[in-house]
Biopython code that builds the backbone (N, CA, C, O; Angstrom):
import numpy as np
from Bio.PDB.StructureBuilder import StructureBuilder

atoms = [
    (1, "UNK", "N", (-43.408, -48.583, -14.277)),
    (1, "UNK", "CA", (-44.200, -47.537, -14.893)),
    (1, "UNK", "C", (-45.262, -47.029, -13.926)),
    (1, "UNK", "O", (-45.518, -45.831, -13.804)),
    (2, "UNK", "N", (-45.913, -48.073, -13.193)),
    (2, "UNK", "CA", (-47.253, -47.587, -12.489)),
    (2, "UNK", "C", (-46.675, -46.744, -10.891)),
    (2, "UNK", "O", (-47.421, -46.244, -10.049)),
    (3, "UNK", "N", (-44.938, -46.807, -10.840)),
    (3, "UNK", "CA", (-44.855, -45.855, -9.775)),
    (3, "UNK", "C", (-43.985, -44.618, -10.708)),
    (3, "UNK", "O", (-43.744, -43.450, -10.403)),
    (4, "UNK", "N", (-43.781, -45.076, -11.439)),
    (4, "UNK", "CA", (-42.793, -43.530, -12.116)),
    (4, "UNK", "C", (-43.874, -42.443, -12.506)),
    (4, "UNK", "O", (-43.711, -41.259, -12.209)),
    (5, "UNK", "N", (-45.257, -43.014, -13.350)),
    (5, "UNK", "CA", (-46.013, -41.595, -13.739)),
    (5, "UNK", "C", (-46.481, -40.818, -12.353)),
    (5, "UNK", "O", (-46.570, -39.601, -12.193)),
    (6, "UNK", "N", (-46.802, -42.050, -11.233)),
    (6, "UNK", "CA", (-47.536, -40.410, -10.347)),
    (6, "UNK", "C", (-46.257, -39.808, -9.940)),
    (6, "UNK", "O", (-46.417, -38.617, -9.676)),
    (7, "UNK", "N", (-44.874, -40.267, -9.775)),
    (7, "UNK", "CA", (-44.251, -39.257, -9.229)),
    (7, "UNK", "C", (-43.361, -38.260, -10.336)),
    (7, "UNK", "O", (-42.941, -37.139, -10.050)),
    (8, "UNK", "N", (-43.250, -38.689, -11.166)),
    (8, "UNK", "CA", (-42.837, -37.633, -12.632)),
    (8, "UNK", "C", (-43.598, -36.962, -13.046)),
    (8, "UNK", "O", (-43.238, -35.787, -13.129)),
    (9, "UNK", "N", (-44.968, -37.279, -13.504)),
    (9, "UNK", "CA", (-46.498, -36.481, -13.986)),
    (9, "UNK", "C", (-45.888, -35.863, -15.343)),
    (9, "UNK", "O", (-45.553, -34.690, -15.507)),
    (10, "UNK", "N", (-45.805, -37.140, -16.482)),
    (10, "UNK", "CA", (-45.250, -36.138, -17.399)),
    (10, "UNK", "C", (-46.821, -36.051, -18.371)),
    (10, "UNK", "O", (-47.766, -36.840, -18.370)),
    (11, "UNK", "N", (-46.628, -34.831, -19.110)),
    (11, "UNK", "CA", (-48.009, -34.905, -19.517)),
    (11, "UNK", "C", (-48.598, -36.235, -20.296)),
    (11, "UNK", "O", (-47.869, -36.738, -21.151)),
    (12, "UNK", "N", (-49.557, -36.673, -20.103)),
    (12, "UNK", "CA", (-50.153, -37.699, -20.521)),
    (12, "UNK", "C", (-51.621, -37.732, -21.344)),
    (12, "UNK", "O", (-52.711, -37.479, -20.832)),
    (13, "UNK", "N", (-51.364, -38.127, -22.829)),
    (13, "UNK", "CA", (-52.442, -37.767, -23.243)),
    (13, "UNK", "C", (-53.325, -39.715, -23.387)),
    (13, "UNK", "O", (-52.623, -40.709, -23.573)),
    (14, "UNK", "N", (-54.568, -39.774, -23.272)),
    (14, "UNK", "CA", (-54.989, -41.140, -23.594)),
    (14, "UNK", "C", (-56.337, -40.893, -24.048)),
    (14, "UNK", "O", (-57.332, -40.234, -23.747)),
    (15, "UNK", "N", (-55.719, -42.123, -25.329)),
    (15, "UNK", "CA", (-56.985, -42.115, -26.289)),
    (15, "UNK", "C", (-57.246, -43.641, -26.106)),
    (15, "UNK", "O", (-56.367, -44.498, -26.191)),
    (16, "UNK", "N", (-58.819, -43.921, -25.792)),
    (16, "UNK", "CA", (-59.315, -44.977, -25.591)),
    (16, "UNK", "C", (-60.981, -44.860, -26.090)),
    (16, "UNK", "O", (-61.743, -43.902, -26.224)),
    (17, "UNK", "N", (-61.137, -46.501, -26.309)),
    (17, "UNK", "CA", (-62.147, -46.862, -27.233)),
    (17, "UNK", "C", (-63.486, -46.453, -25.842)),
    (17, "UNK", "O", (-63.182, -46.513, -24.651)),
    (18, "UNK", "N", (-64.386, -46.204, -26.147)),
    (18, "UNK", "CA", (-65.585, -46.165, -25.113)),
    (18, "UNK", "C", (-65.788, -47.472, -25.188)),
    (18, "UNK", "O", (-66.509, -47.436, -24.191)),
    (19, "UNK", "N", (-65.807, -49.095, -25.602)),
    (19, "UNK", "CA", (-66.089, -50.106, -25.371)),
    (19, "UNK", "C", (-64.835, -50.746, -24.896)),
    (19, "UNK", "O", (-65.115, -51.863, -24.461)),
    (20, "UNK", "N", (-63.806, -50.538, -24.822)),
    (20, "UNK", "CA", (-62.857, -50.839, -24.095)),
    (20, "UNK", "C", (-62.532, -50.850, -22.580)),
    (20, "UNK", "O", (-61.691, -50.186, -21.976)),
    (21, "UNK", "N", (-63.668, -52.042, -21.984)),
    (21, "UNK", "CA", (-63.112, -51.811, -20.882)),
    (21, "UNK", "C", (-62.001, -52.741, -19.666)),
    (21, "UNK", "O", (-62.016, -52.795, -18.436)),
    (22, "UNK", "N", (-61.257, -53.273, -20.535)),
    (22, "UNK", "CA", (-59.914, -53.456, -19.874)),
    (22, "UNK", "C", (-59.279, -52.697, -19.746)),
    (22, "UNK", "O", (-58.117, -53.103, -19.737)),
    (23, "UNK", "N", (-59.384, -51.517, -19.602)),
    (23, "UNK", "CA", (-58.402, -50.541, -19.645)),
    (23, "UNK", "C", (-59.169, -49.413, -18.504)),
    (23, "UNK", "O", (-58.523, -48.573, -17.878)),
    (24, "UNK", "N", (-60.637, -49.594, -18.393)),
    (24, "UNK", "CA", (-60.882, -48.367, -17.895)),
    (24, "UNK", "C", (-60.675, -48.091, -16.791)),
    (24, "UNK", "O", (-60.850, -46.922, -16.447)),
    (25, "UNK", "N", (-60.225, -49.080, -15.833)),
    (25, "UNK", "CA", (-60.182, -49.018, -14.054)),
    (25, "UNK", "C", (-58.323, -48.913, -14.552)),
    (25, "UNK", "O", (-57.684, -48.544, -13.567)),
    (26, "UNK", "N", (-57.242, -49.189, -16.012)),
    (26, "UNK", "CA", (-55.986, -48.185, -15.308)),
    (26, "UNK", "C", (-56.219, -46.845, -15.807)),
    (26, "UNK", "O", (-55.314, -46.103, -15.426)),
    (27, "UNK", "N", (-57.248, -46.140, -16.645)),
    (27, "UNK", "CA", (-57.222, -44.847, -17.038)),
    (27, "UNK", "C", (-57.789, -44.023, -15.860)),
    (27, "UNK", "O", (-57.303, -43.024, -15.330)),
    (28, "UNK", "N", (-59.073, -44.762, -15.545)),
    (28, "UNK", "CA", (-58.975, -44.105, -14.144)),
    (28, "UNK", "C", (-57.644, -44.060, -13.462)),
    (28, "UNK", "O", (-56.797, -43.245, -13.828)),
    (29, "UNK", "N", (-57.514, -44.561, -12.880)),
    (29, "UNK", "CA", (-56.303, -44.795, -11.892)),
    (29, "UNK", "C", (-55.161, -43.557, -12.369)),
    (29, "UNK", "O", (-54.783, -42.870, -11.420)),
    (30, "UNK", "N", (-54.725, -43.289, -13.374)),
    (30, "UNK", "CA", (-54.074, -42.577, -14.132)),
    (30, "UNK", "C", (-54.292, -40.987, -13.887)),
    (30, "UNK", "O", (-53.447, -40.153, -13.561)),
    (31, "UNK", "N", (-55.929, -40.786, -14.187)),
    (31, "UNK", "CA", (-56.529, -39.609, -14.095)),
    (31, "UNK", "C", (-56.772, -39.117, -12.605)),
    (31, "UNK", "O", (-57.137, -37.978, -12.314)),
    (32, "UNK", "N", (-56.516, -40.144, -11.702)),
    (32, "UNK", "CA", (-56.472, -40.208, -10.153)),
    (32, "UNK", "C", (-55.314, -39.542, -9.786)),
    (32, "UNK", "O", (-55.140, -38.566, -9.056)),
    (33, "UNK", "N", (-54.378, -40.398, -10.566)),
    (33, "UNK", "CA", (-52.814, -39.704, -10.263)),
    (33, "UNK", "C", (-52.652, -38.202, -10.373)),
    (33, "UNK", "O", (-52.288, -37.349, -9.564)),
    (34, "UNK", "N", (-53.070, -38.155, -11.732)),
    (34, "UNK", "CA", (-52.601, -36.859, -12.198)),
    (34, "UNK", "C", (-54.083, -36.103, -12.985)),
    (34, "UNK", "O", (-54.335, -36.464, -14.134)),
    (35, "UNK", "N", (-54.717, -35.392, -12.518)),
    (35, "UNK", "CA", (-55.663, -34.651, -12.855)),
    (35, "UNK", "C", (-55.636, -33.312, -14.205)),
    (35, "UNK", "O", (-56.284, -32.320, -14.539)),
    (36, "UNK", "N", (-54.491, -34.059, -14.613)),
    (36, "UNK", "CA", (-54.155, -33.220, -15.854)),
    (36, "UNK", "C", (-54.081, -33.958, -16.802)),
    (36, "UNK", "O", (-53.732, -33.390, -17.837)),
    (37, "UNK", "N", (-54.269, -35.007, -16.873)),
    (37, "UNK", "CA", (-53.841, -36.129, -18.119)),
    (37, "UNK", "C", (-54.926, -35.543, -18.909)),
    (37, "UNK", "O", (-55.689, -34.739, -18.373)),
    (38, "UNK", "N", (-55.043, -35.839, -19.999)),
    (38, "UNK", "CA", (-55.735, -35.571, -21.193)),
    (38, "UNK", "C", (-56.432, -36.483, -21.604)),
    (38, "UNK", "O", (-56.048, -36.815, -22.726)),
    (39, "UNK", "N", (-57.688, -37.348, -21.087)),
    (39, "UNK", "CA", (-58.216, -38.628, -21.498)),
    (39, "UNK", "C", (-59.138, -38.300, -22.714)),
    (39, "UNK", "O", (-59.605, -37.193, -22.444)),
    (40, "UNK", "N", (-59.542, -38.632, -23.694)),
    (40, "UNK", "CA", (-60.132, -38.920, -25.112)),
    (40, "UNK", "C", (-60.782, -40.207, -25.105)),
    (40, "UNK", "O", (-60.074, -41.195, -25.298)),
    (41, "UNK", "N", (-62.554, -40.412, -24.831)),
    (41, "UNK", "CA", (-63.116, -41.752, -25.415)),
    (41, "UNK", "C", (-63.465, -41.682, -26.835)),
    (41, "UNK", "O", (-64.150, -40.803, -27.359)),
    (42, "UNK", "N", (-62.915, -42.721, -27.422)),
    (42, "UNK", "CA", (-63.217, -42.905, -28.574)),
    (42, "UNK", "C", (-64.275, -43.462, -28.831)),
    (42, "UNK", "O", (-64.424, -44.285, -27.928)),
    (43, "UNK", "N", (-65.442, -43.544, -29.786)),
    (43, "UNK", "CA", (-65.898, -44.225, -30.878)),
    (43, "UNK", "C", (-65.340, -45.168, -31.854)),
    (43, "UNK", "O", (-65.810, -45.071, -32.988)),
    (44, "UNK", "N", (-64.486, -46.013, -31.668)),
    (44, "UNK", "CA", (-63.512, -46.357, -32.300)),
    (44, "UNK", "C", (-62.633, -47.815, -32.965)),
    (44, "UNK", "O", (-62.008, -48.230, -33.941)),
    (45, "UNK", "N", (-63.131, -48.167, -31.634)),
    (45, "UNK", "CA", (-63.281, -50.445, -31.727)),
    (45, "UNK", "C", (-61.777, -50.213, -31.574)),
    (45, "UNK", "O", (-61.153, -49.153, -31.531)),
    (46, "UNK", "N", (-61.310, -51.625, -31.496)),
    (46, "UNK", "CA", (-59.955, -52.337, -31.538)),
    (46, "UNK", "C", (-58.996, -51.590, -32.437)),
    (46, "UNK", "O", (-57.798, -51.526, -32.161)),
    (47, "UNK", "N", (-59.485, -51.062, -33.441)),
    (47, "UNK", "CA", (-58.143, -50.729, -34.736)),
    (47, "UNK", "C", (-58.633, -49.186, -35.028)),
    (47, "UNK", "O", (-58.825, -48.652, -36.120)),
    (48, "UNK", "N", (-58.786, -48.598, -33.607)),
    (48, "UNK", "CA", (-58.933, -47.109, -33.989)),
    (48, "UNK", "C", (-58.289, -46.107, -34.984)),
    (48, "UNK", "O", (-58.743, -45.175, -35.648)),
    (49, "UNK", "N", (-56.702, -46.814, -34.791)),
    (49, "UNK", "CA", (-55.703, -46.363, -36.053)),
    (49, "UNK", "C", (-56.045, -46.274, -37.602)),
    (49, "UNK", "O", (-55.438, -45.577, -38.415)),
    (50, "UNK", "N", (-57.079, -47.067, -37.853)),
    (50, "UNK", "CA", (-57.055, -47.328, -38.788)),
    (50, "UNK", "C", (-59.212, -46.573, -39.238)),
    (50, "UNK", "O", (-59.706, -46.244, -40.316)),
    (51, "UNK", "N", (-59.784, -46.603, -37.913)),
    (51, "UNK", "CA", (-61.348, -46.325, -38.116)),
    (51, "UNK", "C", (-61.214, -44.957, -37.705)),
    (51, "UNK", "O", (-62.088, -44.185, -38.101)),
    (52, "UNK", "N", (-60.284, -44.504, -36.983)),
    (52, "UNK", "CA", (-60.513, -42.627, -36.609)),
    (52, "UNK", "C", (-59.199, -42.348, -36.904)),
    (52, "UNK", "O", (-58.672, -41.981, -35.854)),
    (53, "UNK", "N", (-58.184, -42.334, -38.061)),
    (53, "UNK", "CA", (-57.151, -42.083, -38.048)),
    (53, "UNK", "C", (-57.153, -40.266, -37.568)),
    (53, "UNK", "O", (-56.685, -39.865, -36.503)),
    (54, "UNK", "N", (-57.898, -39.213, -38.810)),
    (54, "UNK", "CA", (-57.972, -38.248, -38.503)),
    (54, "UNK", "C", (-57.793, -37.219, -37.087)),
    (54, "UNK", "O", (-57.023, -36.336, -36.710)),
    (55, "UNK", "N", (-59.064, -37.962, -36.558)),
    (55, "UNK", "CA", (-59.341, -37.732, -35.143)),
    (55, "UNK", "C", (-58.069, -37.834, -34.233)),
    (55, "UNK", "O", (-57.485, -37.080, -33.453)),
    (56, "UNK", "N", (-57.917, -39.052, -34.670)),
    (56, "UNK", "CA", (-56.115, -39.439, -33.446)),
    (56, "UNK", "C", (-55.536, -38.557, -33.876)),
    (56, "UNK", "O", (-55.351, -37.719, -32.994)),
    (57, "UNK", "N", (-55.038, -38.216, -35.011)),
    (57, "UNK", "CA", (-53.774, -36.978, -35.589)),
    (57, "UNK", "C", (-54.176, -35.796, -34.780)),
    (57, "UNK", "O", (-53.403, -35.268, -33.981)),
    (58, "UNK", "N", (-55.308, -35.413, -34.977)),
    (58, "UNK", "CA", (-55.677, -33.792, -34.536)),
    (58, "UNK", "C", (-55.300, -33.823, -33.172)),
    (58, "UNK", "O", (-54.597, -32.951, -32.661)),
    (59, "UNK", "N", (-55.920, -35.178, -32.341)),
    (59, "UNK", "CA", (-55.897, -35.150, -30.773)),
    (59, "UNK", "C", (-54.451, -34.605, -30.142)),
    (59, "UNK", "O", (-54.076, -33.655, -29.455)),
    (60, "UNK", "N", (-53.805, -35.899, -30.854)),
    (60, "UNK", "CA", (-52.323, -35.946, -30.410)),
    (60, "UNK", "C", (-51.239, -34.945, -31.016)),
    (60, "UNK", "O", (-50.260, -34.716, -30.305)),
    (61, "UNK", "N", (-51.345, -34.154, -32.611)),
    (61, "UNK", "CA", (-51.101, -32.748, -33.186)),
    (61, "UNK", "C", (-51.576, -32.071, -31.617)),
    (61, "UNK", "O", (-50.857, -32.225, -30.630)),
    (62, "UNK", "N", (-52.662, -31.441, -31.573)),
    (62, "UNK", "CA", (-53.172, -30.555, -30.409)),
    (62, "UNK", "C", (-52.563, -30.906, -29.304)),
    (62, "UNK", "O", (-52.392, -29.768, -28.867)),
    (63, "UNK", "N", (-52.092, -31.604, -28.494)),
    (63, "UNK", "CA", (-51.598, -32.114, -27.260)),
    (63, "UNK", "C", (-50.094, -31.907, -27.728)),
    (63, "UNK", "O", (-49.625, -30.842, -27.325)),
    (64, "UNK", "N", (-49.363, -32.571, -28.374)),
    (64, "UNK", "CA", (-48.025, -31.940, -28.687)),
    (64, "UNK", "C", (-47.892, -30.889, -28.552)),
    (64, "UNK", "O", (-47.055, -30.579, -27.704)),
    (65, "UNK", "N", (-48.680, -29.657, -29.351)),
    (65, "UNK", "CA", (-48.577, -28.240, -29.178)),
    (65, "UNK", "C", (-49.028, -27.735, -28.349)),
    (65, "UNK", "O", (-49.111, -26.509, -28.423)),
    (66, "UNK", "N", (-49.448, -28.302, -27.368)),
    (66, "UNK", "CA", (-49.620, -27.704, -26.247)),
    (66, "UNK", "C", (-51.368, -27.269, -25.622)),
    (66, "UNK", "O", (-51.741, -26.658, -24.621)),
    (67, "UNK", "N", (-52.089, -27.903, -26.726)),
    (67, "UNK", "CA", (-53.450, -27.297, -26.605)),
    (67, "UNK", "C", (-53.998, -28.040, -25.469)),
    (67, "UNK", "O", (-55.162, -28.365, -25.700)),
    (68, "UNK", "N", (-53.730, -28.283, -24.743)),
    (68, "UNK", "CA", (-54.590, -29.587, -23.176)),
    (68, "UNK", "C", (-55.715, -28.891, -22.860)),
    (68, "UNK", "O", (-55.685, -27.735, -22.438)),
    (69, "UNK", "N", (-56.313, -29.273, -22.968)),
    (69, "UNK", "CA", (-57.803, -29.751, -22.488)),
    (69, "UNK", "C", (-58.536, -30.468, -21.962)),
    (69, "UNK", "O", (-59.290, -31.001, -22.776)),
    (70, "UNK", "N", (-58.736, -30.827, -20.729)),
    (70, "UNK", "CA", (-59.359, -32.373, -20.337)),
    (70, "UNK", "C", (-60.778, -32.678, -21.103)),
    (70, "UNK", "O", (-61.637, -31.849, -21.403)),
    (71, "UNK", "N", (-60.794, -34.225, -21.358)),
    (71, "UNK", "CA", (-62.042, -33.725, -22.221)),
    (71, "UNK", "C", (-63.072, -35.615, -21.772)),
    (71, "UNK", "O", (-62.568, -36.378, -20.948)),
    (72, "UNK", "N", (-63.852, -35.824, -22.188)),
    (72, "UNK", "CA", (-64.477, -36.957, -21.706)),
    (72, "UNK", "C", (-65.156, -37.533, -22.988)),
    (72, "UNK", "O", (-65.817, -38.570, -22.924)),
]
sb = StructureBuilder()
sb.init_structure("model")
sb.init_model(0)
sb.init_chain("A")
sb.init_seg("    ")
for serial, (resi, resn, name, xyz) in enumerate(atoms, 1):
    if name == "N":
        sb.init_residue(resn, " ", resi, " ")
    sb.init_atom(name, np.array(xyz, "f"), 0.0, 1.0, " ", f" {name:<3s}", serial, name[0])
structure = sb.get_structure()
């Protein structure tokens, strides 16, 4: 995976917790690759699915259809 996205670049949307940071040195890395990814920090804890359901729908609704936006 970590050599197929930089050379495919398929659009990439990521939603992550703002206290989550096991993750934040590969989202960087990600957004390094490809300067189009779509990163989203959440407000959100461990079970975002379940504490921002809304929010996730709209994000990932909007990114399906095409709305990209980089956003922080």
């Amino acid at each position: 995976m970590q050599q197929w996205l930089p050379h495919n670049k398929p659009p990439l949307l990521v939603l992550w917790d703002v206290y989550d940071t096991s993750f934040t040195v590969a989202v960087e890395k990600r957004t390094e690759d490809d300067p189009r990814a779509e990163v989203h920090i959440l407000d959100a804890g461990h079970f975002a699915l379940d504490l921002k359901p809304k929010e996730i729908m709209r994000l990932t609704q909007d990114f399906m259809q095409g709305k990209h936006h980089k956003c922080g």
